[in-house]
C-alpha positions as a Markdown table, in Angstrom:
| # | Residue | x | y | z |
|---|---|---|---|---|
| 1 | Unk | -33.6 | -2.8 | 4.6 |
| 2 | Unk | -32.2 | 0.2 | 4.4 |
| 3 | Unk | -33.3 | 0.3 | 0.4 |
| 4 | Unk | -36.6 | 0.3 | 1.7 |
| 5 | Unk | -37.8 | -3.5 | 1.0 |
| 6 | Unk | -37.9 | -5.0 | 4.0 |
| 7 | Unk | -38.1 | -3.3 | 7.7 |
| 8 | Unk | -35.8 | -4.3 | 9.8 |
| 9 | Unk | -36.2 | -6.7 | 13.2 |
| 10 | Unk | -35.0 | -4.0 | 15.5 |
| 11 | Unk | -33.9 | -0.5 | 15.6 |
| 12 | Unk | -34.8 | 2.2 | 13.1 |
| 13 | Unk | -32.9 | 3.3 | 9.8 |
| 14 | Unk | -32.8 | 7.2 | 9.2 |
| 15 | Unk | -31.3 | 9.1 | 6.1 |
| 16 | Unk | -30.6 | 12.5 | 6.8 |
| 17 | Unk | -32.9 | 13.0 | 9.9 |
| 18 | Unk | -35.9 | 11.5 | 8.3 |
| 19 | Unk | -37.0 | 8.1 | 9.5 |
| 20 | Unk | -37.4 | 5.9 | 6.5 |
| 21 | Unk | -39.9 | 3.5 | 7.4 |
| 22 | Unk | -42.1 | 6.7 | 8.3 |
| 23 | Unk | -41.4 | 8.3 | 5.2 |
| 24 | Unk | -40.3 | 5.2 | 3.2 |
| 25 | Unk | -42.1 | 6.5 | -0.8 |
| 26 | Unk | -40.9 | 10.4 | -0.1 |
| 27 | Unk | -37.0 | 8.9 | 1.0 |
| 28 | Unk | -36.8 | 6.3 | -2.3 |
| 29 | Unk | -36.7 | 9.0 | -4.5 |
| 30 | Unk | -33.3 | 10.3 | -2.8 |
| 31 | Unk | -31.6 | 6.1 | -3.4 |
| 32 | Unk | -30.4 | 4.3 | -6.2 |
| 33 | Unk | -29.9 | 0.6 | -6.0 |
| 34 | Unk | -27.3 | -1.2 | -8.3 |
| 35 | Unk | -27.9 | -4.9 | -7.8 |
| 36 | Unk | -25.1 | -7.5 | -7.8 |
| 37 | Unk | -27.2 | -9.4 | -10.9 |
| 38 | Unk | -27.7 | -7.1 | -14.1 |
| 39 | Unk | -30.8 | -5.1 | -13.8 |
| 40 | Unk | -31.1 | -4.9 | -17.7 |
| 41 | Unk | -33.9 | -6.1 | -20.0 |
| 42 | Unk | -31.8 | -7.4 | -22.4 |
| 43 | Unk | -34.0 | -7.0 | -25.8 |
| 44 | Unk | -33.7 | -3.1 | -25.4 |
| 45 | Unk | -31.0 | -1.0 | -26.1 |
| 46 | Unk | -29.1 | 0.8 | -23.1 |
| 47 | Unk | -31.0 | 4.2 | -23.9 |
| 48 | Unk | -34.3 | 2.6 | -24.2 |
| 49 | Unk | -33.3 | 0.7 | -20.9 |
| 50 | Unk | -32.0 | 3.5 | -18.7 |
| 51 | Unk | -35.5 | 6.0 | -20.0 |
| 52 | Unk | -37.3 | 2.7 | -18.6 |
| 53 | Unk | -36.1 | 2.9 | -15.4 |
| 54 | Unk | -35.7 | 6.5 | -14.4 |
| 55 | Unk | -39.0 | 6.9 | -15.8 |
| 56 | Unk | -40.3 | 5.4 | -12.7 |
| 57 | Unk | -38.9 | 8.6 | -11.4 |
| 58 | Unk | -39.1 | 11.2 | -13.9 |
| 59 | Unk | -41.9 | 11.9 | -15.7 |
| 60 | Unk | -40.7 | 14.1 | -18.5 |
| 61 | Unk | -39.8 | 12.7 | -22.1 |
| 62 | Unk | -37.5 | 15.4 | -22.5 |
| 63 | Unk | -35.4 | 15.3 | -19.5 |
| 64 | Unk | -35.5 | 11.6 | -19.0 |
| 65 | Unk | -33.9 | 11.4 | -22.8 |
| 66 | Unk | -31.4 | 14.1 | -21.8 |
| 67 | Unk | -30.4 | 12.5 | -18.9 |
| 68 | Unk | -29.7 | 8.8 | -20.2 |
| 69 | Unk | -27.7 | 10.2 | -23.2 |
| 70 | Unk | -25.7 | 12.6 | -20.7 |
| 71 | Unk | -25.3 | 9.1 | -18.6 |
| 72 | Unk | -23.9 | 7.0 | -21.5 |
| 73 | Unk | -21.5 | 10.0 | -22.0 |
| 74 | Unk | -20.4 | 9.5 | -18.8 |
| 75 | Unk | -19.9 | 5.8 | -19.0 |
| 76 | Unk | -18.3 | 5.6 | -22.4 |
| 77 | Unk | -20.8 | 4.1 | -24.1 |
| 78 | Unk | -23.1 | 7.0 | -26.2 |
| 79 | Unk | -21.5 | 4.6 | -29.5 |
| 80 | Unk | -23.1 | 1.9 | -28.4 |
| 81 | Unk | -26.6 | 3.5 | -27.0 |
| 82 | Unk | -28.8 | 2.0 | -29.4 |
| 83 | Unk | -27.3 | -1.4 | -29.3 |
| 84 | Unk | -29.3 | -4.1 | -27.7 |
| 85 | Unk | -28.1 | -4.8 | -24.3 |
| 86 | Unk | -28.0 | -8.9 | -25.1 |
| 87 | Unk | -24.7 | -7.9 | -27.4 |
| 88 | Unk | -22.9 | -6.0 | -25.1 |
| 89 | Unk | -19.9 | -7.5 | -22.7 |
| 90 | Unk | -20.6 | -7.7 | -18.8 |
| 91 | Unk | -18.4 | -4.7 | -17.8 |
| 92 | Unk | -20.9 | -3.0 | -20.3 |
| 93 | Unk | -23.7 | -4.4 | -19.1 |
| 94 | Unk | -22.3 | -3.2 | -15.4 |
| 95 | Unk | -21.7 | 0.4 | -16.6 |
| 96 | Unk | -25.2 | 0.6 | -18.0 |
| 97 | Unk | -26.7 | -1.1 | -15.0 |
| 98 | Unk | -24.6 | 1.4 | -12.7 |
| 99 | Unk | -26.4 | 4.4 | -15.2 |
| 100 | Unk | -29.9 | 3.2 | -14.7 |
| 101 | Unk | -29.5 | 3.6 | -10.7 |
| 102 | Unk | -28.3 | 7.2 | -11.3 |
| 103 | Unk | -31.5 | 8.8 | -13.5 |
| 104 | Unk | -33.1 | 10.6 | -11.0 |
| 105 | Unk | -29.9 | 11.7 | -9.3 |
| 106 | Unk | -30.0 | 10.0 | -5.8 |
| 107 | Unk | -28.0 | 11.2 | -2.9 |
| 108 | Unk | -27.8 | 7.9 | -1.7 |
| 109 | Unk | -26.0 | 5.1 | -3.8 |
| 110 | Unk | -26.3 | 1.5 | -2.6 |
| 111 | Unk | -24.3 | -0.8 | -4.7 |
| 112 | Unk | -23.8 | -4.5 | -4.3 |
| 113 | Unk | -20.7 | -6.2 | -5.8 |
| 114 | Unk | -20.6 | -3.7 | -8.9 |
| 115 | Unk | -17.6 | -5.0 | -10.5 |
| 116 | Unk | -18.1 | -8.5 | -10.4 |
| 117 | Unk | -16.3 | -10.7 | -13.3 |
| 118 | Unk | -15.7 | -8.0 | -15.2 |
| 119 | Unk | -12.8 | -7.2 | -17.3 |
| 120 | Unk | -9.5 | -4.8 | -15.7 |
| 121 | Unk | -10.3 | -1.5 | -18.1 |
| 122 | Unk | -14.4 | -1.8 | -16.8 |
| 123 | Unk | -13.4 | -1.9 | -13.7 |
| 124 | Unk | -11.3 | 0.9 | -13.9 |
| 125 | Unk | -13.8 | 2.9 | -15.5 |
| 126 | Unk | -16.0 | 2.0 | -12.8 |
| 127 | Unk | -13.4 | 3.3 | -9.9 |
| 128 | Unk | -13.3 | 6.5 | -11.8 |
| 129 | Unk | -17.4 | 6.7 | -11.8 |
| 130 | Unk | -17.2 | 6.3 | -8.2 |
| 131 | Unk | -14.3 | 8.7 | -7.0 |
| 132 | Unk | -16.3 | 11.2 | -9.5 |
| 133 | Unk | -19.6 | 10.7 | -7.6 |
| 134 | Unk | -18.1 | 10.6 | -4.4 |
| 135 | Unk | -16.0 | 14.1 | -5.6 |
| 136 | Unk | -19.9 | 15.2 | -6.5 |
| 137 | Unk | -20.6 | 14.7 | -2.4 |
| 138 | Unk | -23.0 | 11.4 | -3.2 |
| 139 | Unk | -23.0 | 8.8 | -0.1 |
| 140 | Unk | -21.8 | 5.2 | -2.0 |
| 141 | Unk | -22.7 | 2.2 | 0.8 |
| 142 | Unk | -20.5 | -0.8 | -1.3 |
| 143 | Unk | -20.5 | -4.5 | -1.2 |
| 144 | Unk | -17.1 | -5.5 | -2.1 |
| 145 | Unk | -15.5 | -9.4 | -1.4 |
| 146 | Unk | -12.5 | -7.5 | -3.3 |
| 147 | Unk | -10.3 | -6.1 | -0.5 |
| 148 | Unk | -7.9 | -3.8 | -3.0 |
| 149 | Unk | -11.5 | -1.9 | -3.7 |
| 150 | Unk | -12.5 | -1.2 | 0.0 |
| 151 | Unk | -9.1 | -0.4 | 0.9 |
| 152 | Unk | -8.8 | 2.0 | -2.3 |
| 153 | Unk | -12.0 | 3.6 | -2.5 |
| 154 | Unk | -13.6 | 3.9 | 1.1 |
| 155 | Unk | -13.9 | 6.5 | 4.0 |
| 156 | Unk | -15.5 | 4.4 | 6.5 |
| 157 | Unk | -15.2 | 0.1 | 6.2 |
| 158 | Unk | -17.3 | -2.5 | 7.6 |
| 159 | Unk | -16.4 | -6.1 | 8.2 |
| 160 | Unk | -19.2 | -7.9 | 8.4 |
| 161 | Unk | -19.4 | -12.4 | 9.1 |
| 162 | Unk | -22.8 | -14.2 | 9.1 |
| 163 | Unk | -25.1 | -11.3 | 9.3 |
| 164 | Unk | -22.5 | -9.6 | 12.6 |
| 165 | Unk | -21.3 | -6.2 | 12.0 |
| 166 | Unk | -18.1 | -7.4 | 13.8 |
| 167 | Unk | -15.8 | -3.4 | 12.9 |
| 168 | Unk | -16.0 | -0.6 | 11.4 |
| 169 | Unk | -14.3 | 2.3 | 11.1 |
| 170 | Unk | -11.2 | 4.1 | 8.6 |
| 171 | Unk | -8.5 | 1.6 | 7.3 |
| 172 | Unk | -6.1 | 3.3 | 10.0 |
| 173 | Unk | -8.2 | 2.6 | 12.9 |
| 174 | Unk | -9.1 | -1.0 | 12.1 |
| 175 | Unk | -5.3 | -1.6 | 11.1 |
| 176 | Unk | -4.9 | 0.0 | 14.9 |
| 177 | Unk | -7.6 | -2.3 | 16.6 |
| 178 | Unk | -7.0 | -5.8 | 14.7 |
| 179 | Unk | -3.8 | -6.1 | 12.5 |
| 180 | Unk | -1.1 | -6.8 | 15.0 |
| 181 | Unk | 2.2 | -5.9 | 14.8 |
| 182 | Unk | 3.7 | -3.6 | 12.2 |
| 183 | Unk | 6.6 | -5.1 | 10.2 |
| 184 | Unk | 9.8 | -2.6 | 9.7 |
| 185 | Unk | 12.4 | -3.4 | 7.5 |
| 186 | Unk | 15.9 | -1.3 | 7.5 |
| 187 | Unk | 18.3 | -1.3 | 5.1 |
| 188 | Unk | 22.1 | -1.3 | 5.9 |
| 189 | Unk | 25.1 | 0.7 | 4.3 |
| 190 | Unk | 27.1 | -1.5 | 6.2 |
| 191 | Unk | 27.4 | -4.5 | 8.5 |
| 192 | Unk | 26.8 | -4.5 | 12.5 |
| 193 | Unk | 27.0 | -7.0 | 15.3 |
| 194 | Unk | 23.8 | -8.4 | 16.2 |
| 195 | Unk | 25.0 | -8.8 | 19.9 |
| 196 | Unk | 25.4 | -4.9 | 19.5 |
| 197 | Unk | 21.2 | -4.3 | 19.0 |
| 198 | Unk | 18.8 | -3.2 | 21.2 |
| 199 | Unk | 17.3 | -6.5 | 23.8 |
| 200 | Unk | 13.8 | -4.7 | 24.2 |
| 201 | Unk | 12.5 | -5.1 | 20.4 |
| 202 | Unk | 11.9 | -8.3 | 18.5 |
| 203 | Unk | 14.7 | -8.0 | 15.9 |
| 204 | Unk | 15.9 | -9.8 | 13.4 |
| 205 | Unk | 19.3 | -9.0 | 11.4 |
| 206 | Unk | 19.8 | -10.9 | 8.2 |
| 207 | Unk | 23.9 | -10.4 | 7.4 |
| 208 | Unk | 23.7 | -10.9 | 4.0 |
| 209 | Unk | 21.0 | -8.8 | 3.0 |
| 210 | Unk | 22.3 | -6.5 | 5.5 |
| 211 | Unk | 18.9 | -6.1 | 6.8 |
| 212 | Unk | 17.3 | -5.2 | 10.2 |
| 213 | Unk | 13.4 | -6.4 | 10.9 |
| 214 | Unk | 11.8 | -4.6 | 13.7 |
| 215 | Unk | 8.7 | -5.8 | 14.1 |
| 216 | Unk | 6.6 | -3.9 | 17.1 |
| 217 | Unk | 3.2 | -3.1 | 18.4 |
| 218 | Unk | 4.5 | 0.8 | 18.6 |
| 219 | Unk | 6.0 | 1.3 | 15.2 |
| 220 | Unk | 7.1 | 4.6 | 15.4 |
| 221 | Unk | 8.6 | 4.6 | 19.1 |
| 222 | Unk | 10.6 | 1.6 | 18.2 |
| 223 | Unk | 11.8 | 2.8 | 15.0 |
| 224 | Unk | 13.0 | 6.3 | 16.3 |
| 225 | Unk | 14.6 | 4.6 | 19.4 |
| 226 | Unk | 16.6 | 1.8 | 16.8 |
| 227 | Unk | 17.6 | 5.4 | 14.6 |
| 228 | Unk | 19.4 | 6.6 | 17.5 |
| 229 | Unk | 20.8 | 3.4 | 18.1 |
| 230 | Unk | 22.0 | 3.1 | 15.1 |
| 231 | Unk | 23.2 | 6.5 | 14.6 |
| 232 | Unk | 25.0 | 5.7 | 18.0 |
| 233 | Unk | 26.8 | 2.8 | 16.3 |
| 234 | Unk | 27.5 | 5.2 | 13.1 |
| 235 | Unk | 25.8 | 2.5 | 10.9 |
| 236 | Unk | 24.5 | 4.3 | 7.7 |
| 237 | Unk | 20.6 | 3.5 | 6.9 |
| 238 | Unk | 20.1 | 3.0 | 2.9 |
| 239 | Unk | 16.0 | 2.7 | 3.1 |
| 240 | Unk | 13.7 | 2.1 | 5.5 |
| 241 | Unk | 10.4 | 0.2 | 4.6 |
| 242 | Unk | 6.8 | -0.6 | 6.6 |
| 243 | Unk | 5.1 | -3.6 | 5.9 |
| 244 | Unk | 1.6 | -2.9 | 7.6 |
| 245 | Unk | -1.0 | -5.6 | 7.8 |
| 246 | Unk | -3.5 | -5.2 | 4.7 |
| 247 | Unk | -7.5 | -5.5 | 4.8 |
| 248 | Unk | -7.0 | -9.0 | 3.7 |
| 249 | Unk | -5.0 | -10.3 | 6.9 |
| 250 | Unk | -7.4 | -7.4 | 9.2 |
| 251 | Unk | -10.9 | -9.6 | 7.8 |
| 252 | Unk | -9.3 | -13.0 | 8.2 |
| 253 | Unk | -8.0 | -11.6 | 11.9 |
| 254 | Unk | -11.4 | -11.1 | 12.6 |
| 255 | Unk | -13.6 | -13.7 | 10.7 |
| 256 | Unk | -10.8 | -17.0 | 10.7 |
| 257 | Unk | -9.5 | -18.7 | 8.2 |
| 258 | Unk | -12.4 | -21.9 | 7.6 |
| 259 | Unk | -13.1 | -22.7 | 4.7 |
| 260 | Unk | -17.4 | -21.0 | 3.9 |
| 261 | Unk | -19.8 | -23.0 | 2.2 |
């Protein structure tokens, strides 16, 4: 919908303050689309590929060549420009597919599942691409199922379950809103009587490890009121560590844990 295919049932889509279903030709020209399958023609090389497709955009030999060879710069892969794409690996094929959206410079980059069963270093090349466009002020909407690359990369995330937009919002606030109770663990210079510990937190004090677990739905309250305890008991605190919930445990809070089809 919001690349322009398909309207949708209800409401309206803007970019900017333009309506795109009122503008929808004009408002392409501002998107580029990286599809989760490769959106290559593989009997072409990735220069000869990427002056294909942005010149459905740009209509100038010149620049389009220009801007595909400045592209494959950009993706590490100007030695390998004139390579057919049917020889190249998949993170290749990924970074040249991720090029072709970027011809005609869009200010809006939709990209779904970029870095699909590819190897570690394309993927990291990829991250870098992104935090470089996003530096460059480009809006990135991303389709992850990888929860590290959300948590990483994004502003704003959305957990969506059969077609429900069910939160969104910063990591913070949806670790706020649906990931329970924050985990503290304290380490001890020294032993202490557990009969000797505050009665108002859930606490648990592990002797050998000399190590106190707070856990608490008002992490920092708790954790300044067991300090002074502490201090009050002239116990000597070695590290203290938070074990917040991670995106992971937030989208299975929300979504369950049965098994999908």
């Amino acid at each position: 919908m919001i690349s322009g295919i398909m309207p949708p049932d209800d409401g309206s889509i803007y970019i900017g303050s333009d309506n795109l279903y009122n503008n929808t030709s004009s408002l392409k020209h501002q998107m580029g689309v990286v599809p989760q399958e490769i959106a290559l023609y593989d009997n072409l090389s990735a220069l000869q590929n990427l002056i294909f497709w942005g010149g459905l955009y740009v209509h100038d030999a010149q620049r389009l060549k220009a801007r595909a060879e400045a592209l494959l710069e950009w993706v590490g892969l100007s030695d390998r420009k004139k390579d057919l794409v049917q020889h190249y690996s998949g993170g290749m094929k990924r970074r040249v597919n991720i090029a072709a959206a970027l011809m005609h410079d869009p200010q809006l980059i939709l990209m779904d599942e970029p870095t699909v069963g590819i190897d570690p270093q394309s993927r990291n090349k990829i991250y870098e691409m992104l935090t470089e466009l996003h530096r460059q002020g480009k809006t990135i909407i991303y389709t992850t199922h990888y929860m590290n690359e959300a948590e990483q990369m994004c502003d704003r995330i959305g957990i969506m379950d059969h077609g429900k937009l069910l939160a969104i919002g910063s990591l913070d606030s949806l670790r706020n809103a649906h990931a329970g109770d924050t985990s503290i663990a304290i380490r001890l210079q020294q032993s202490i009587l557990p009969d000797n510990l505050p009665k108002n937190m859930s606490l648990h004090y592990d002797t050998d490890l000399l190590e106190l677990t707070l856990t608490s739905e008002n992490p920092h309250k708790d954790l300044g009121d067991i300090i002074h305890h502490l201090h009050l008991l002239e116990v000597a605190i070695d590290s203290i560590q938070f074990h917040r919930a991670d995106l992971e445990t937030i989208f299975l809070n929300l979504t369950g844990r049965t098994l999908r089809d």
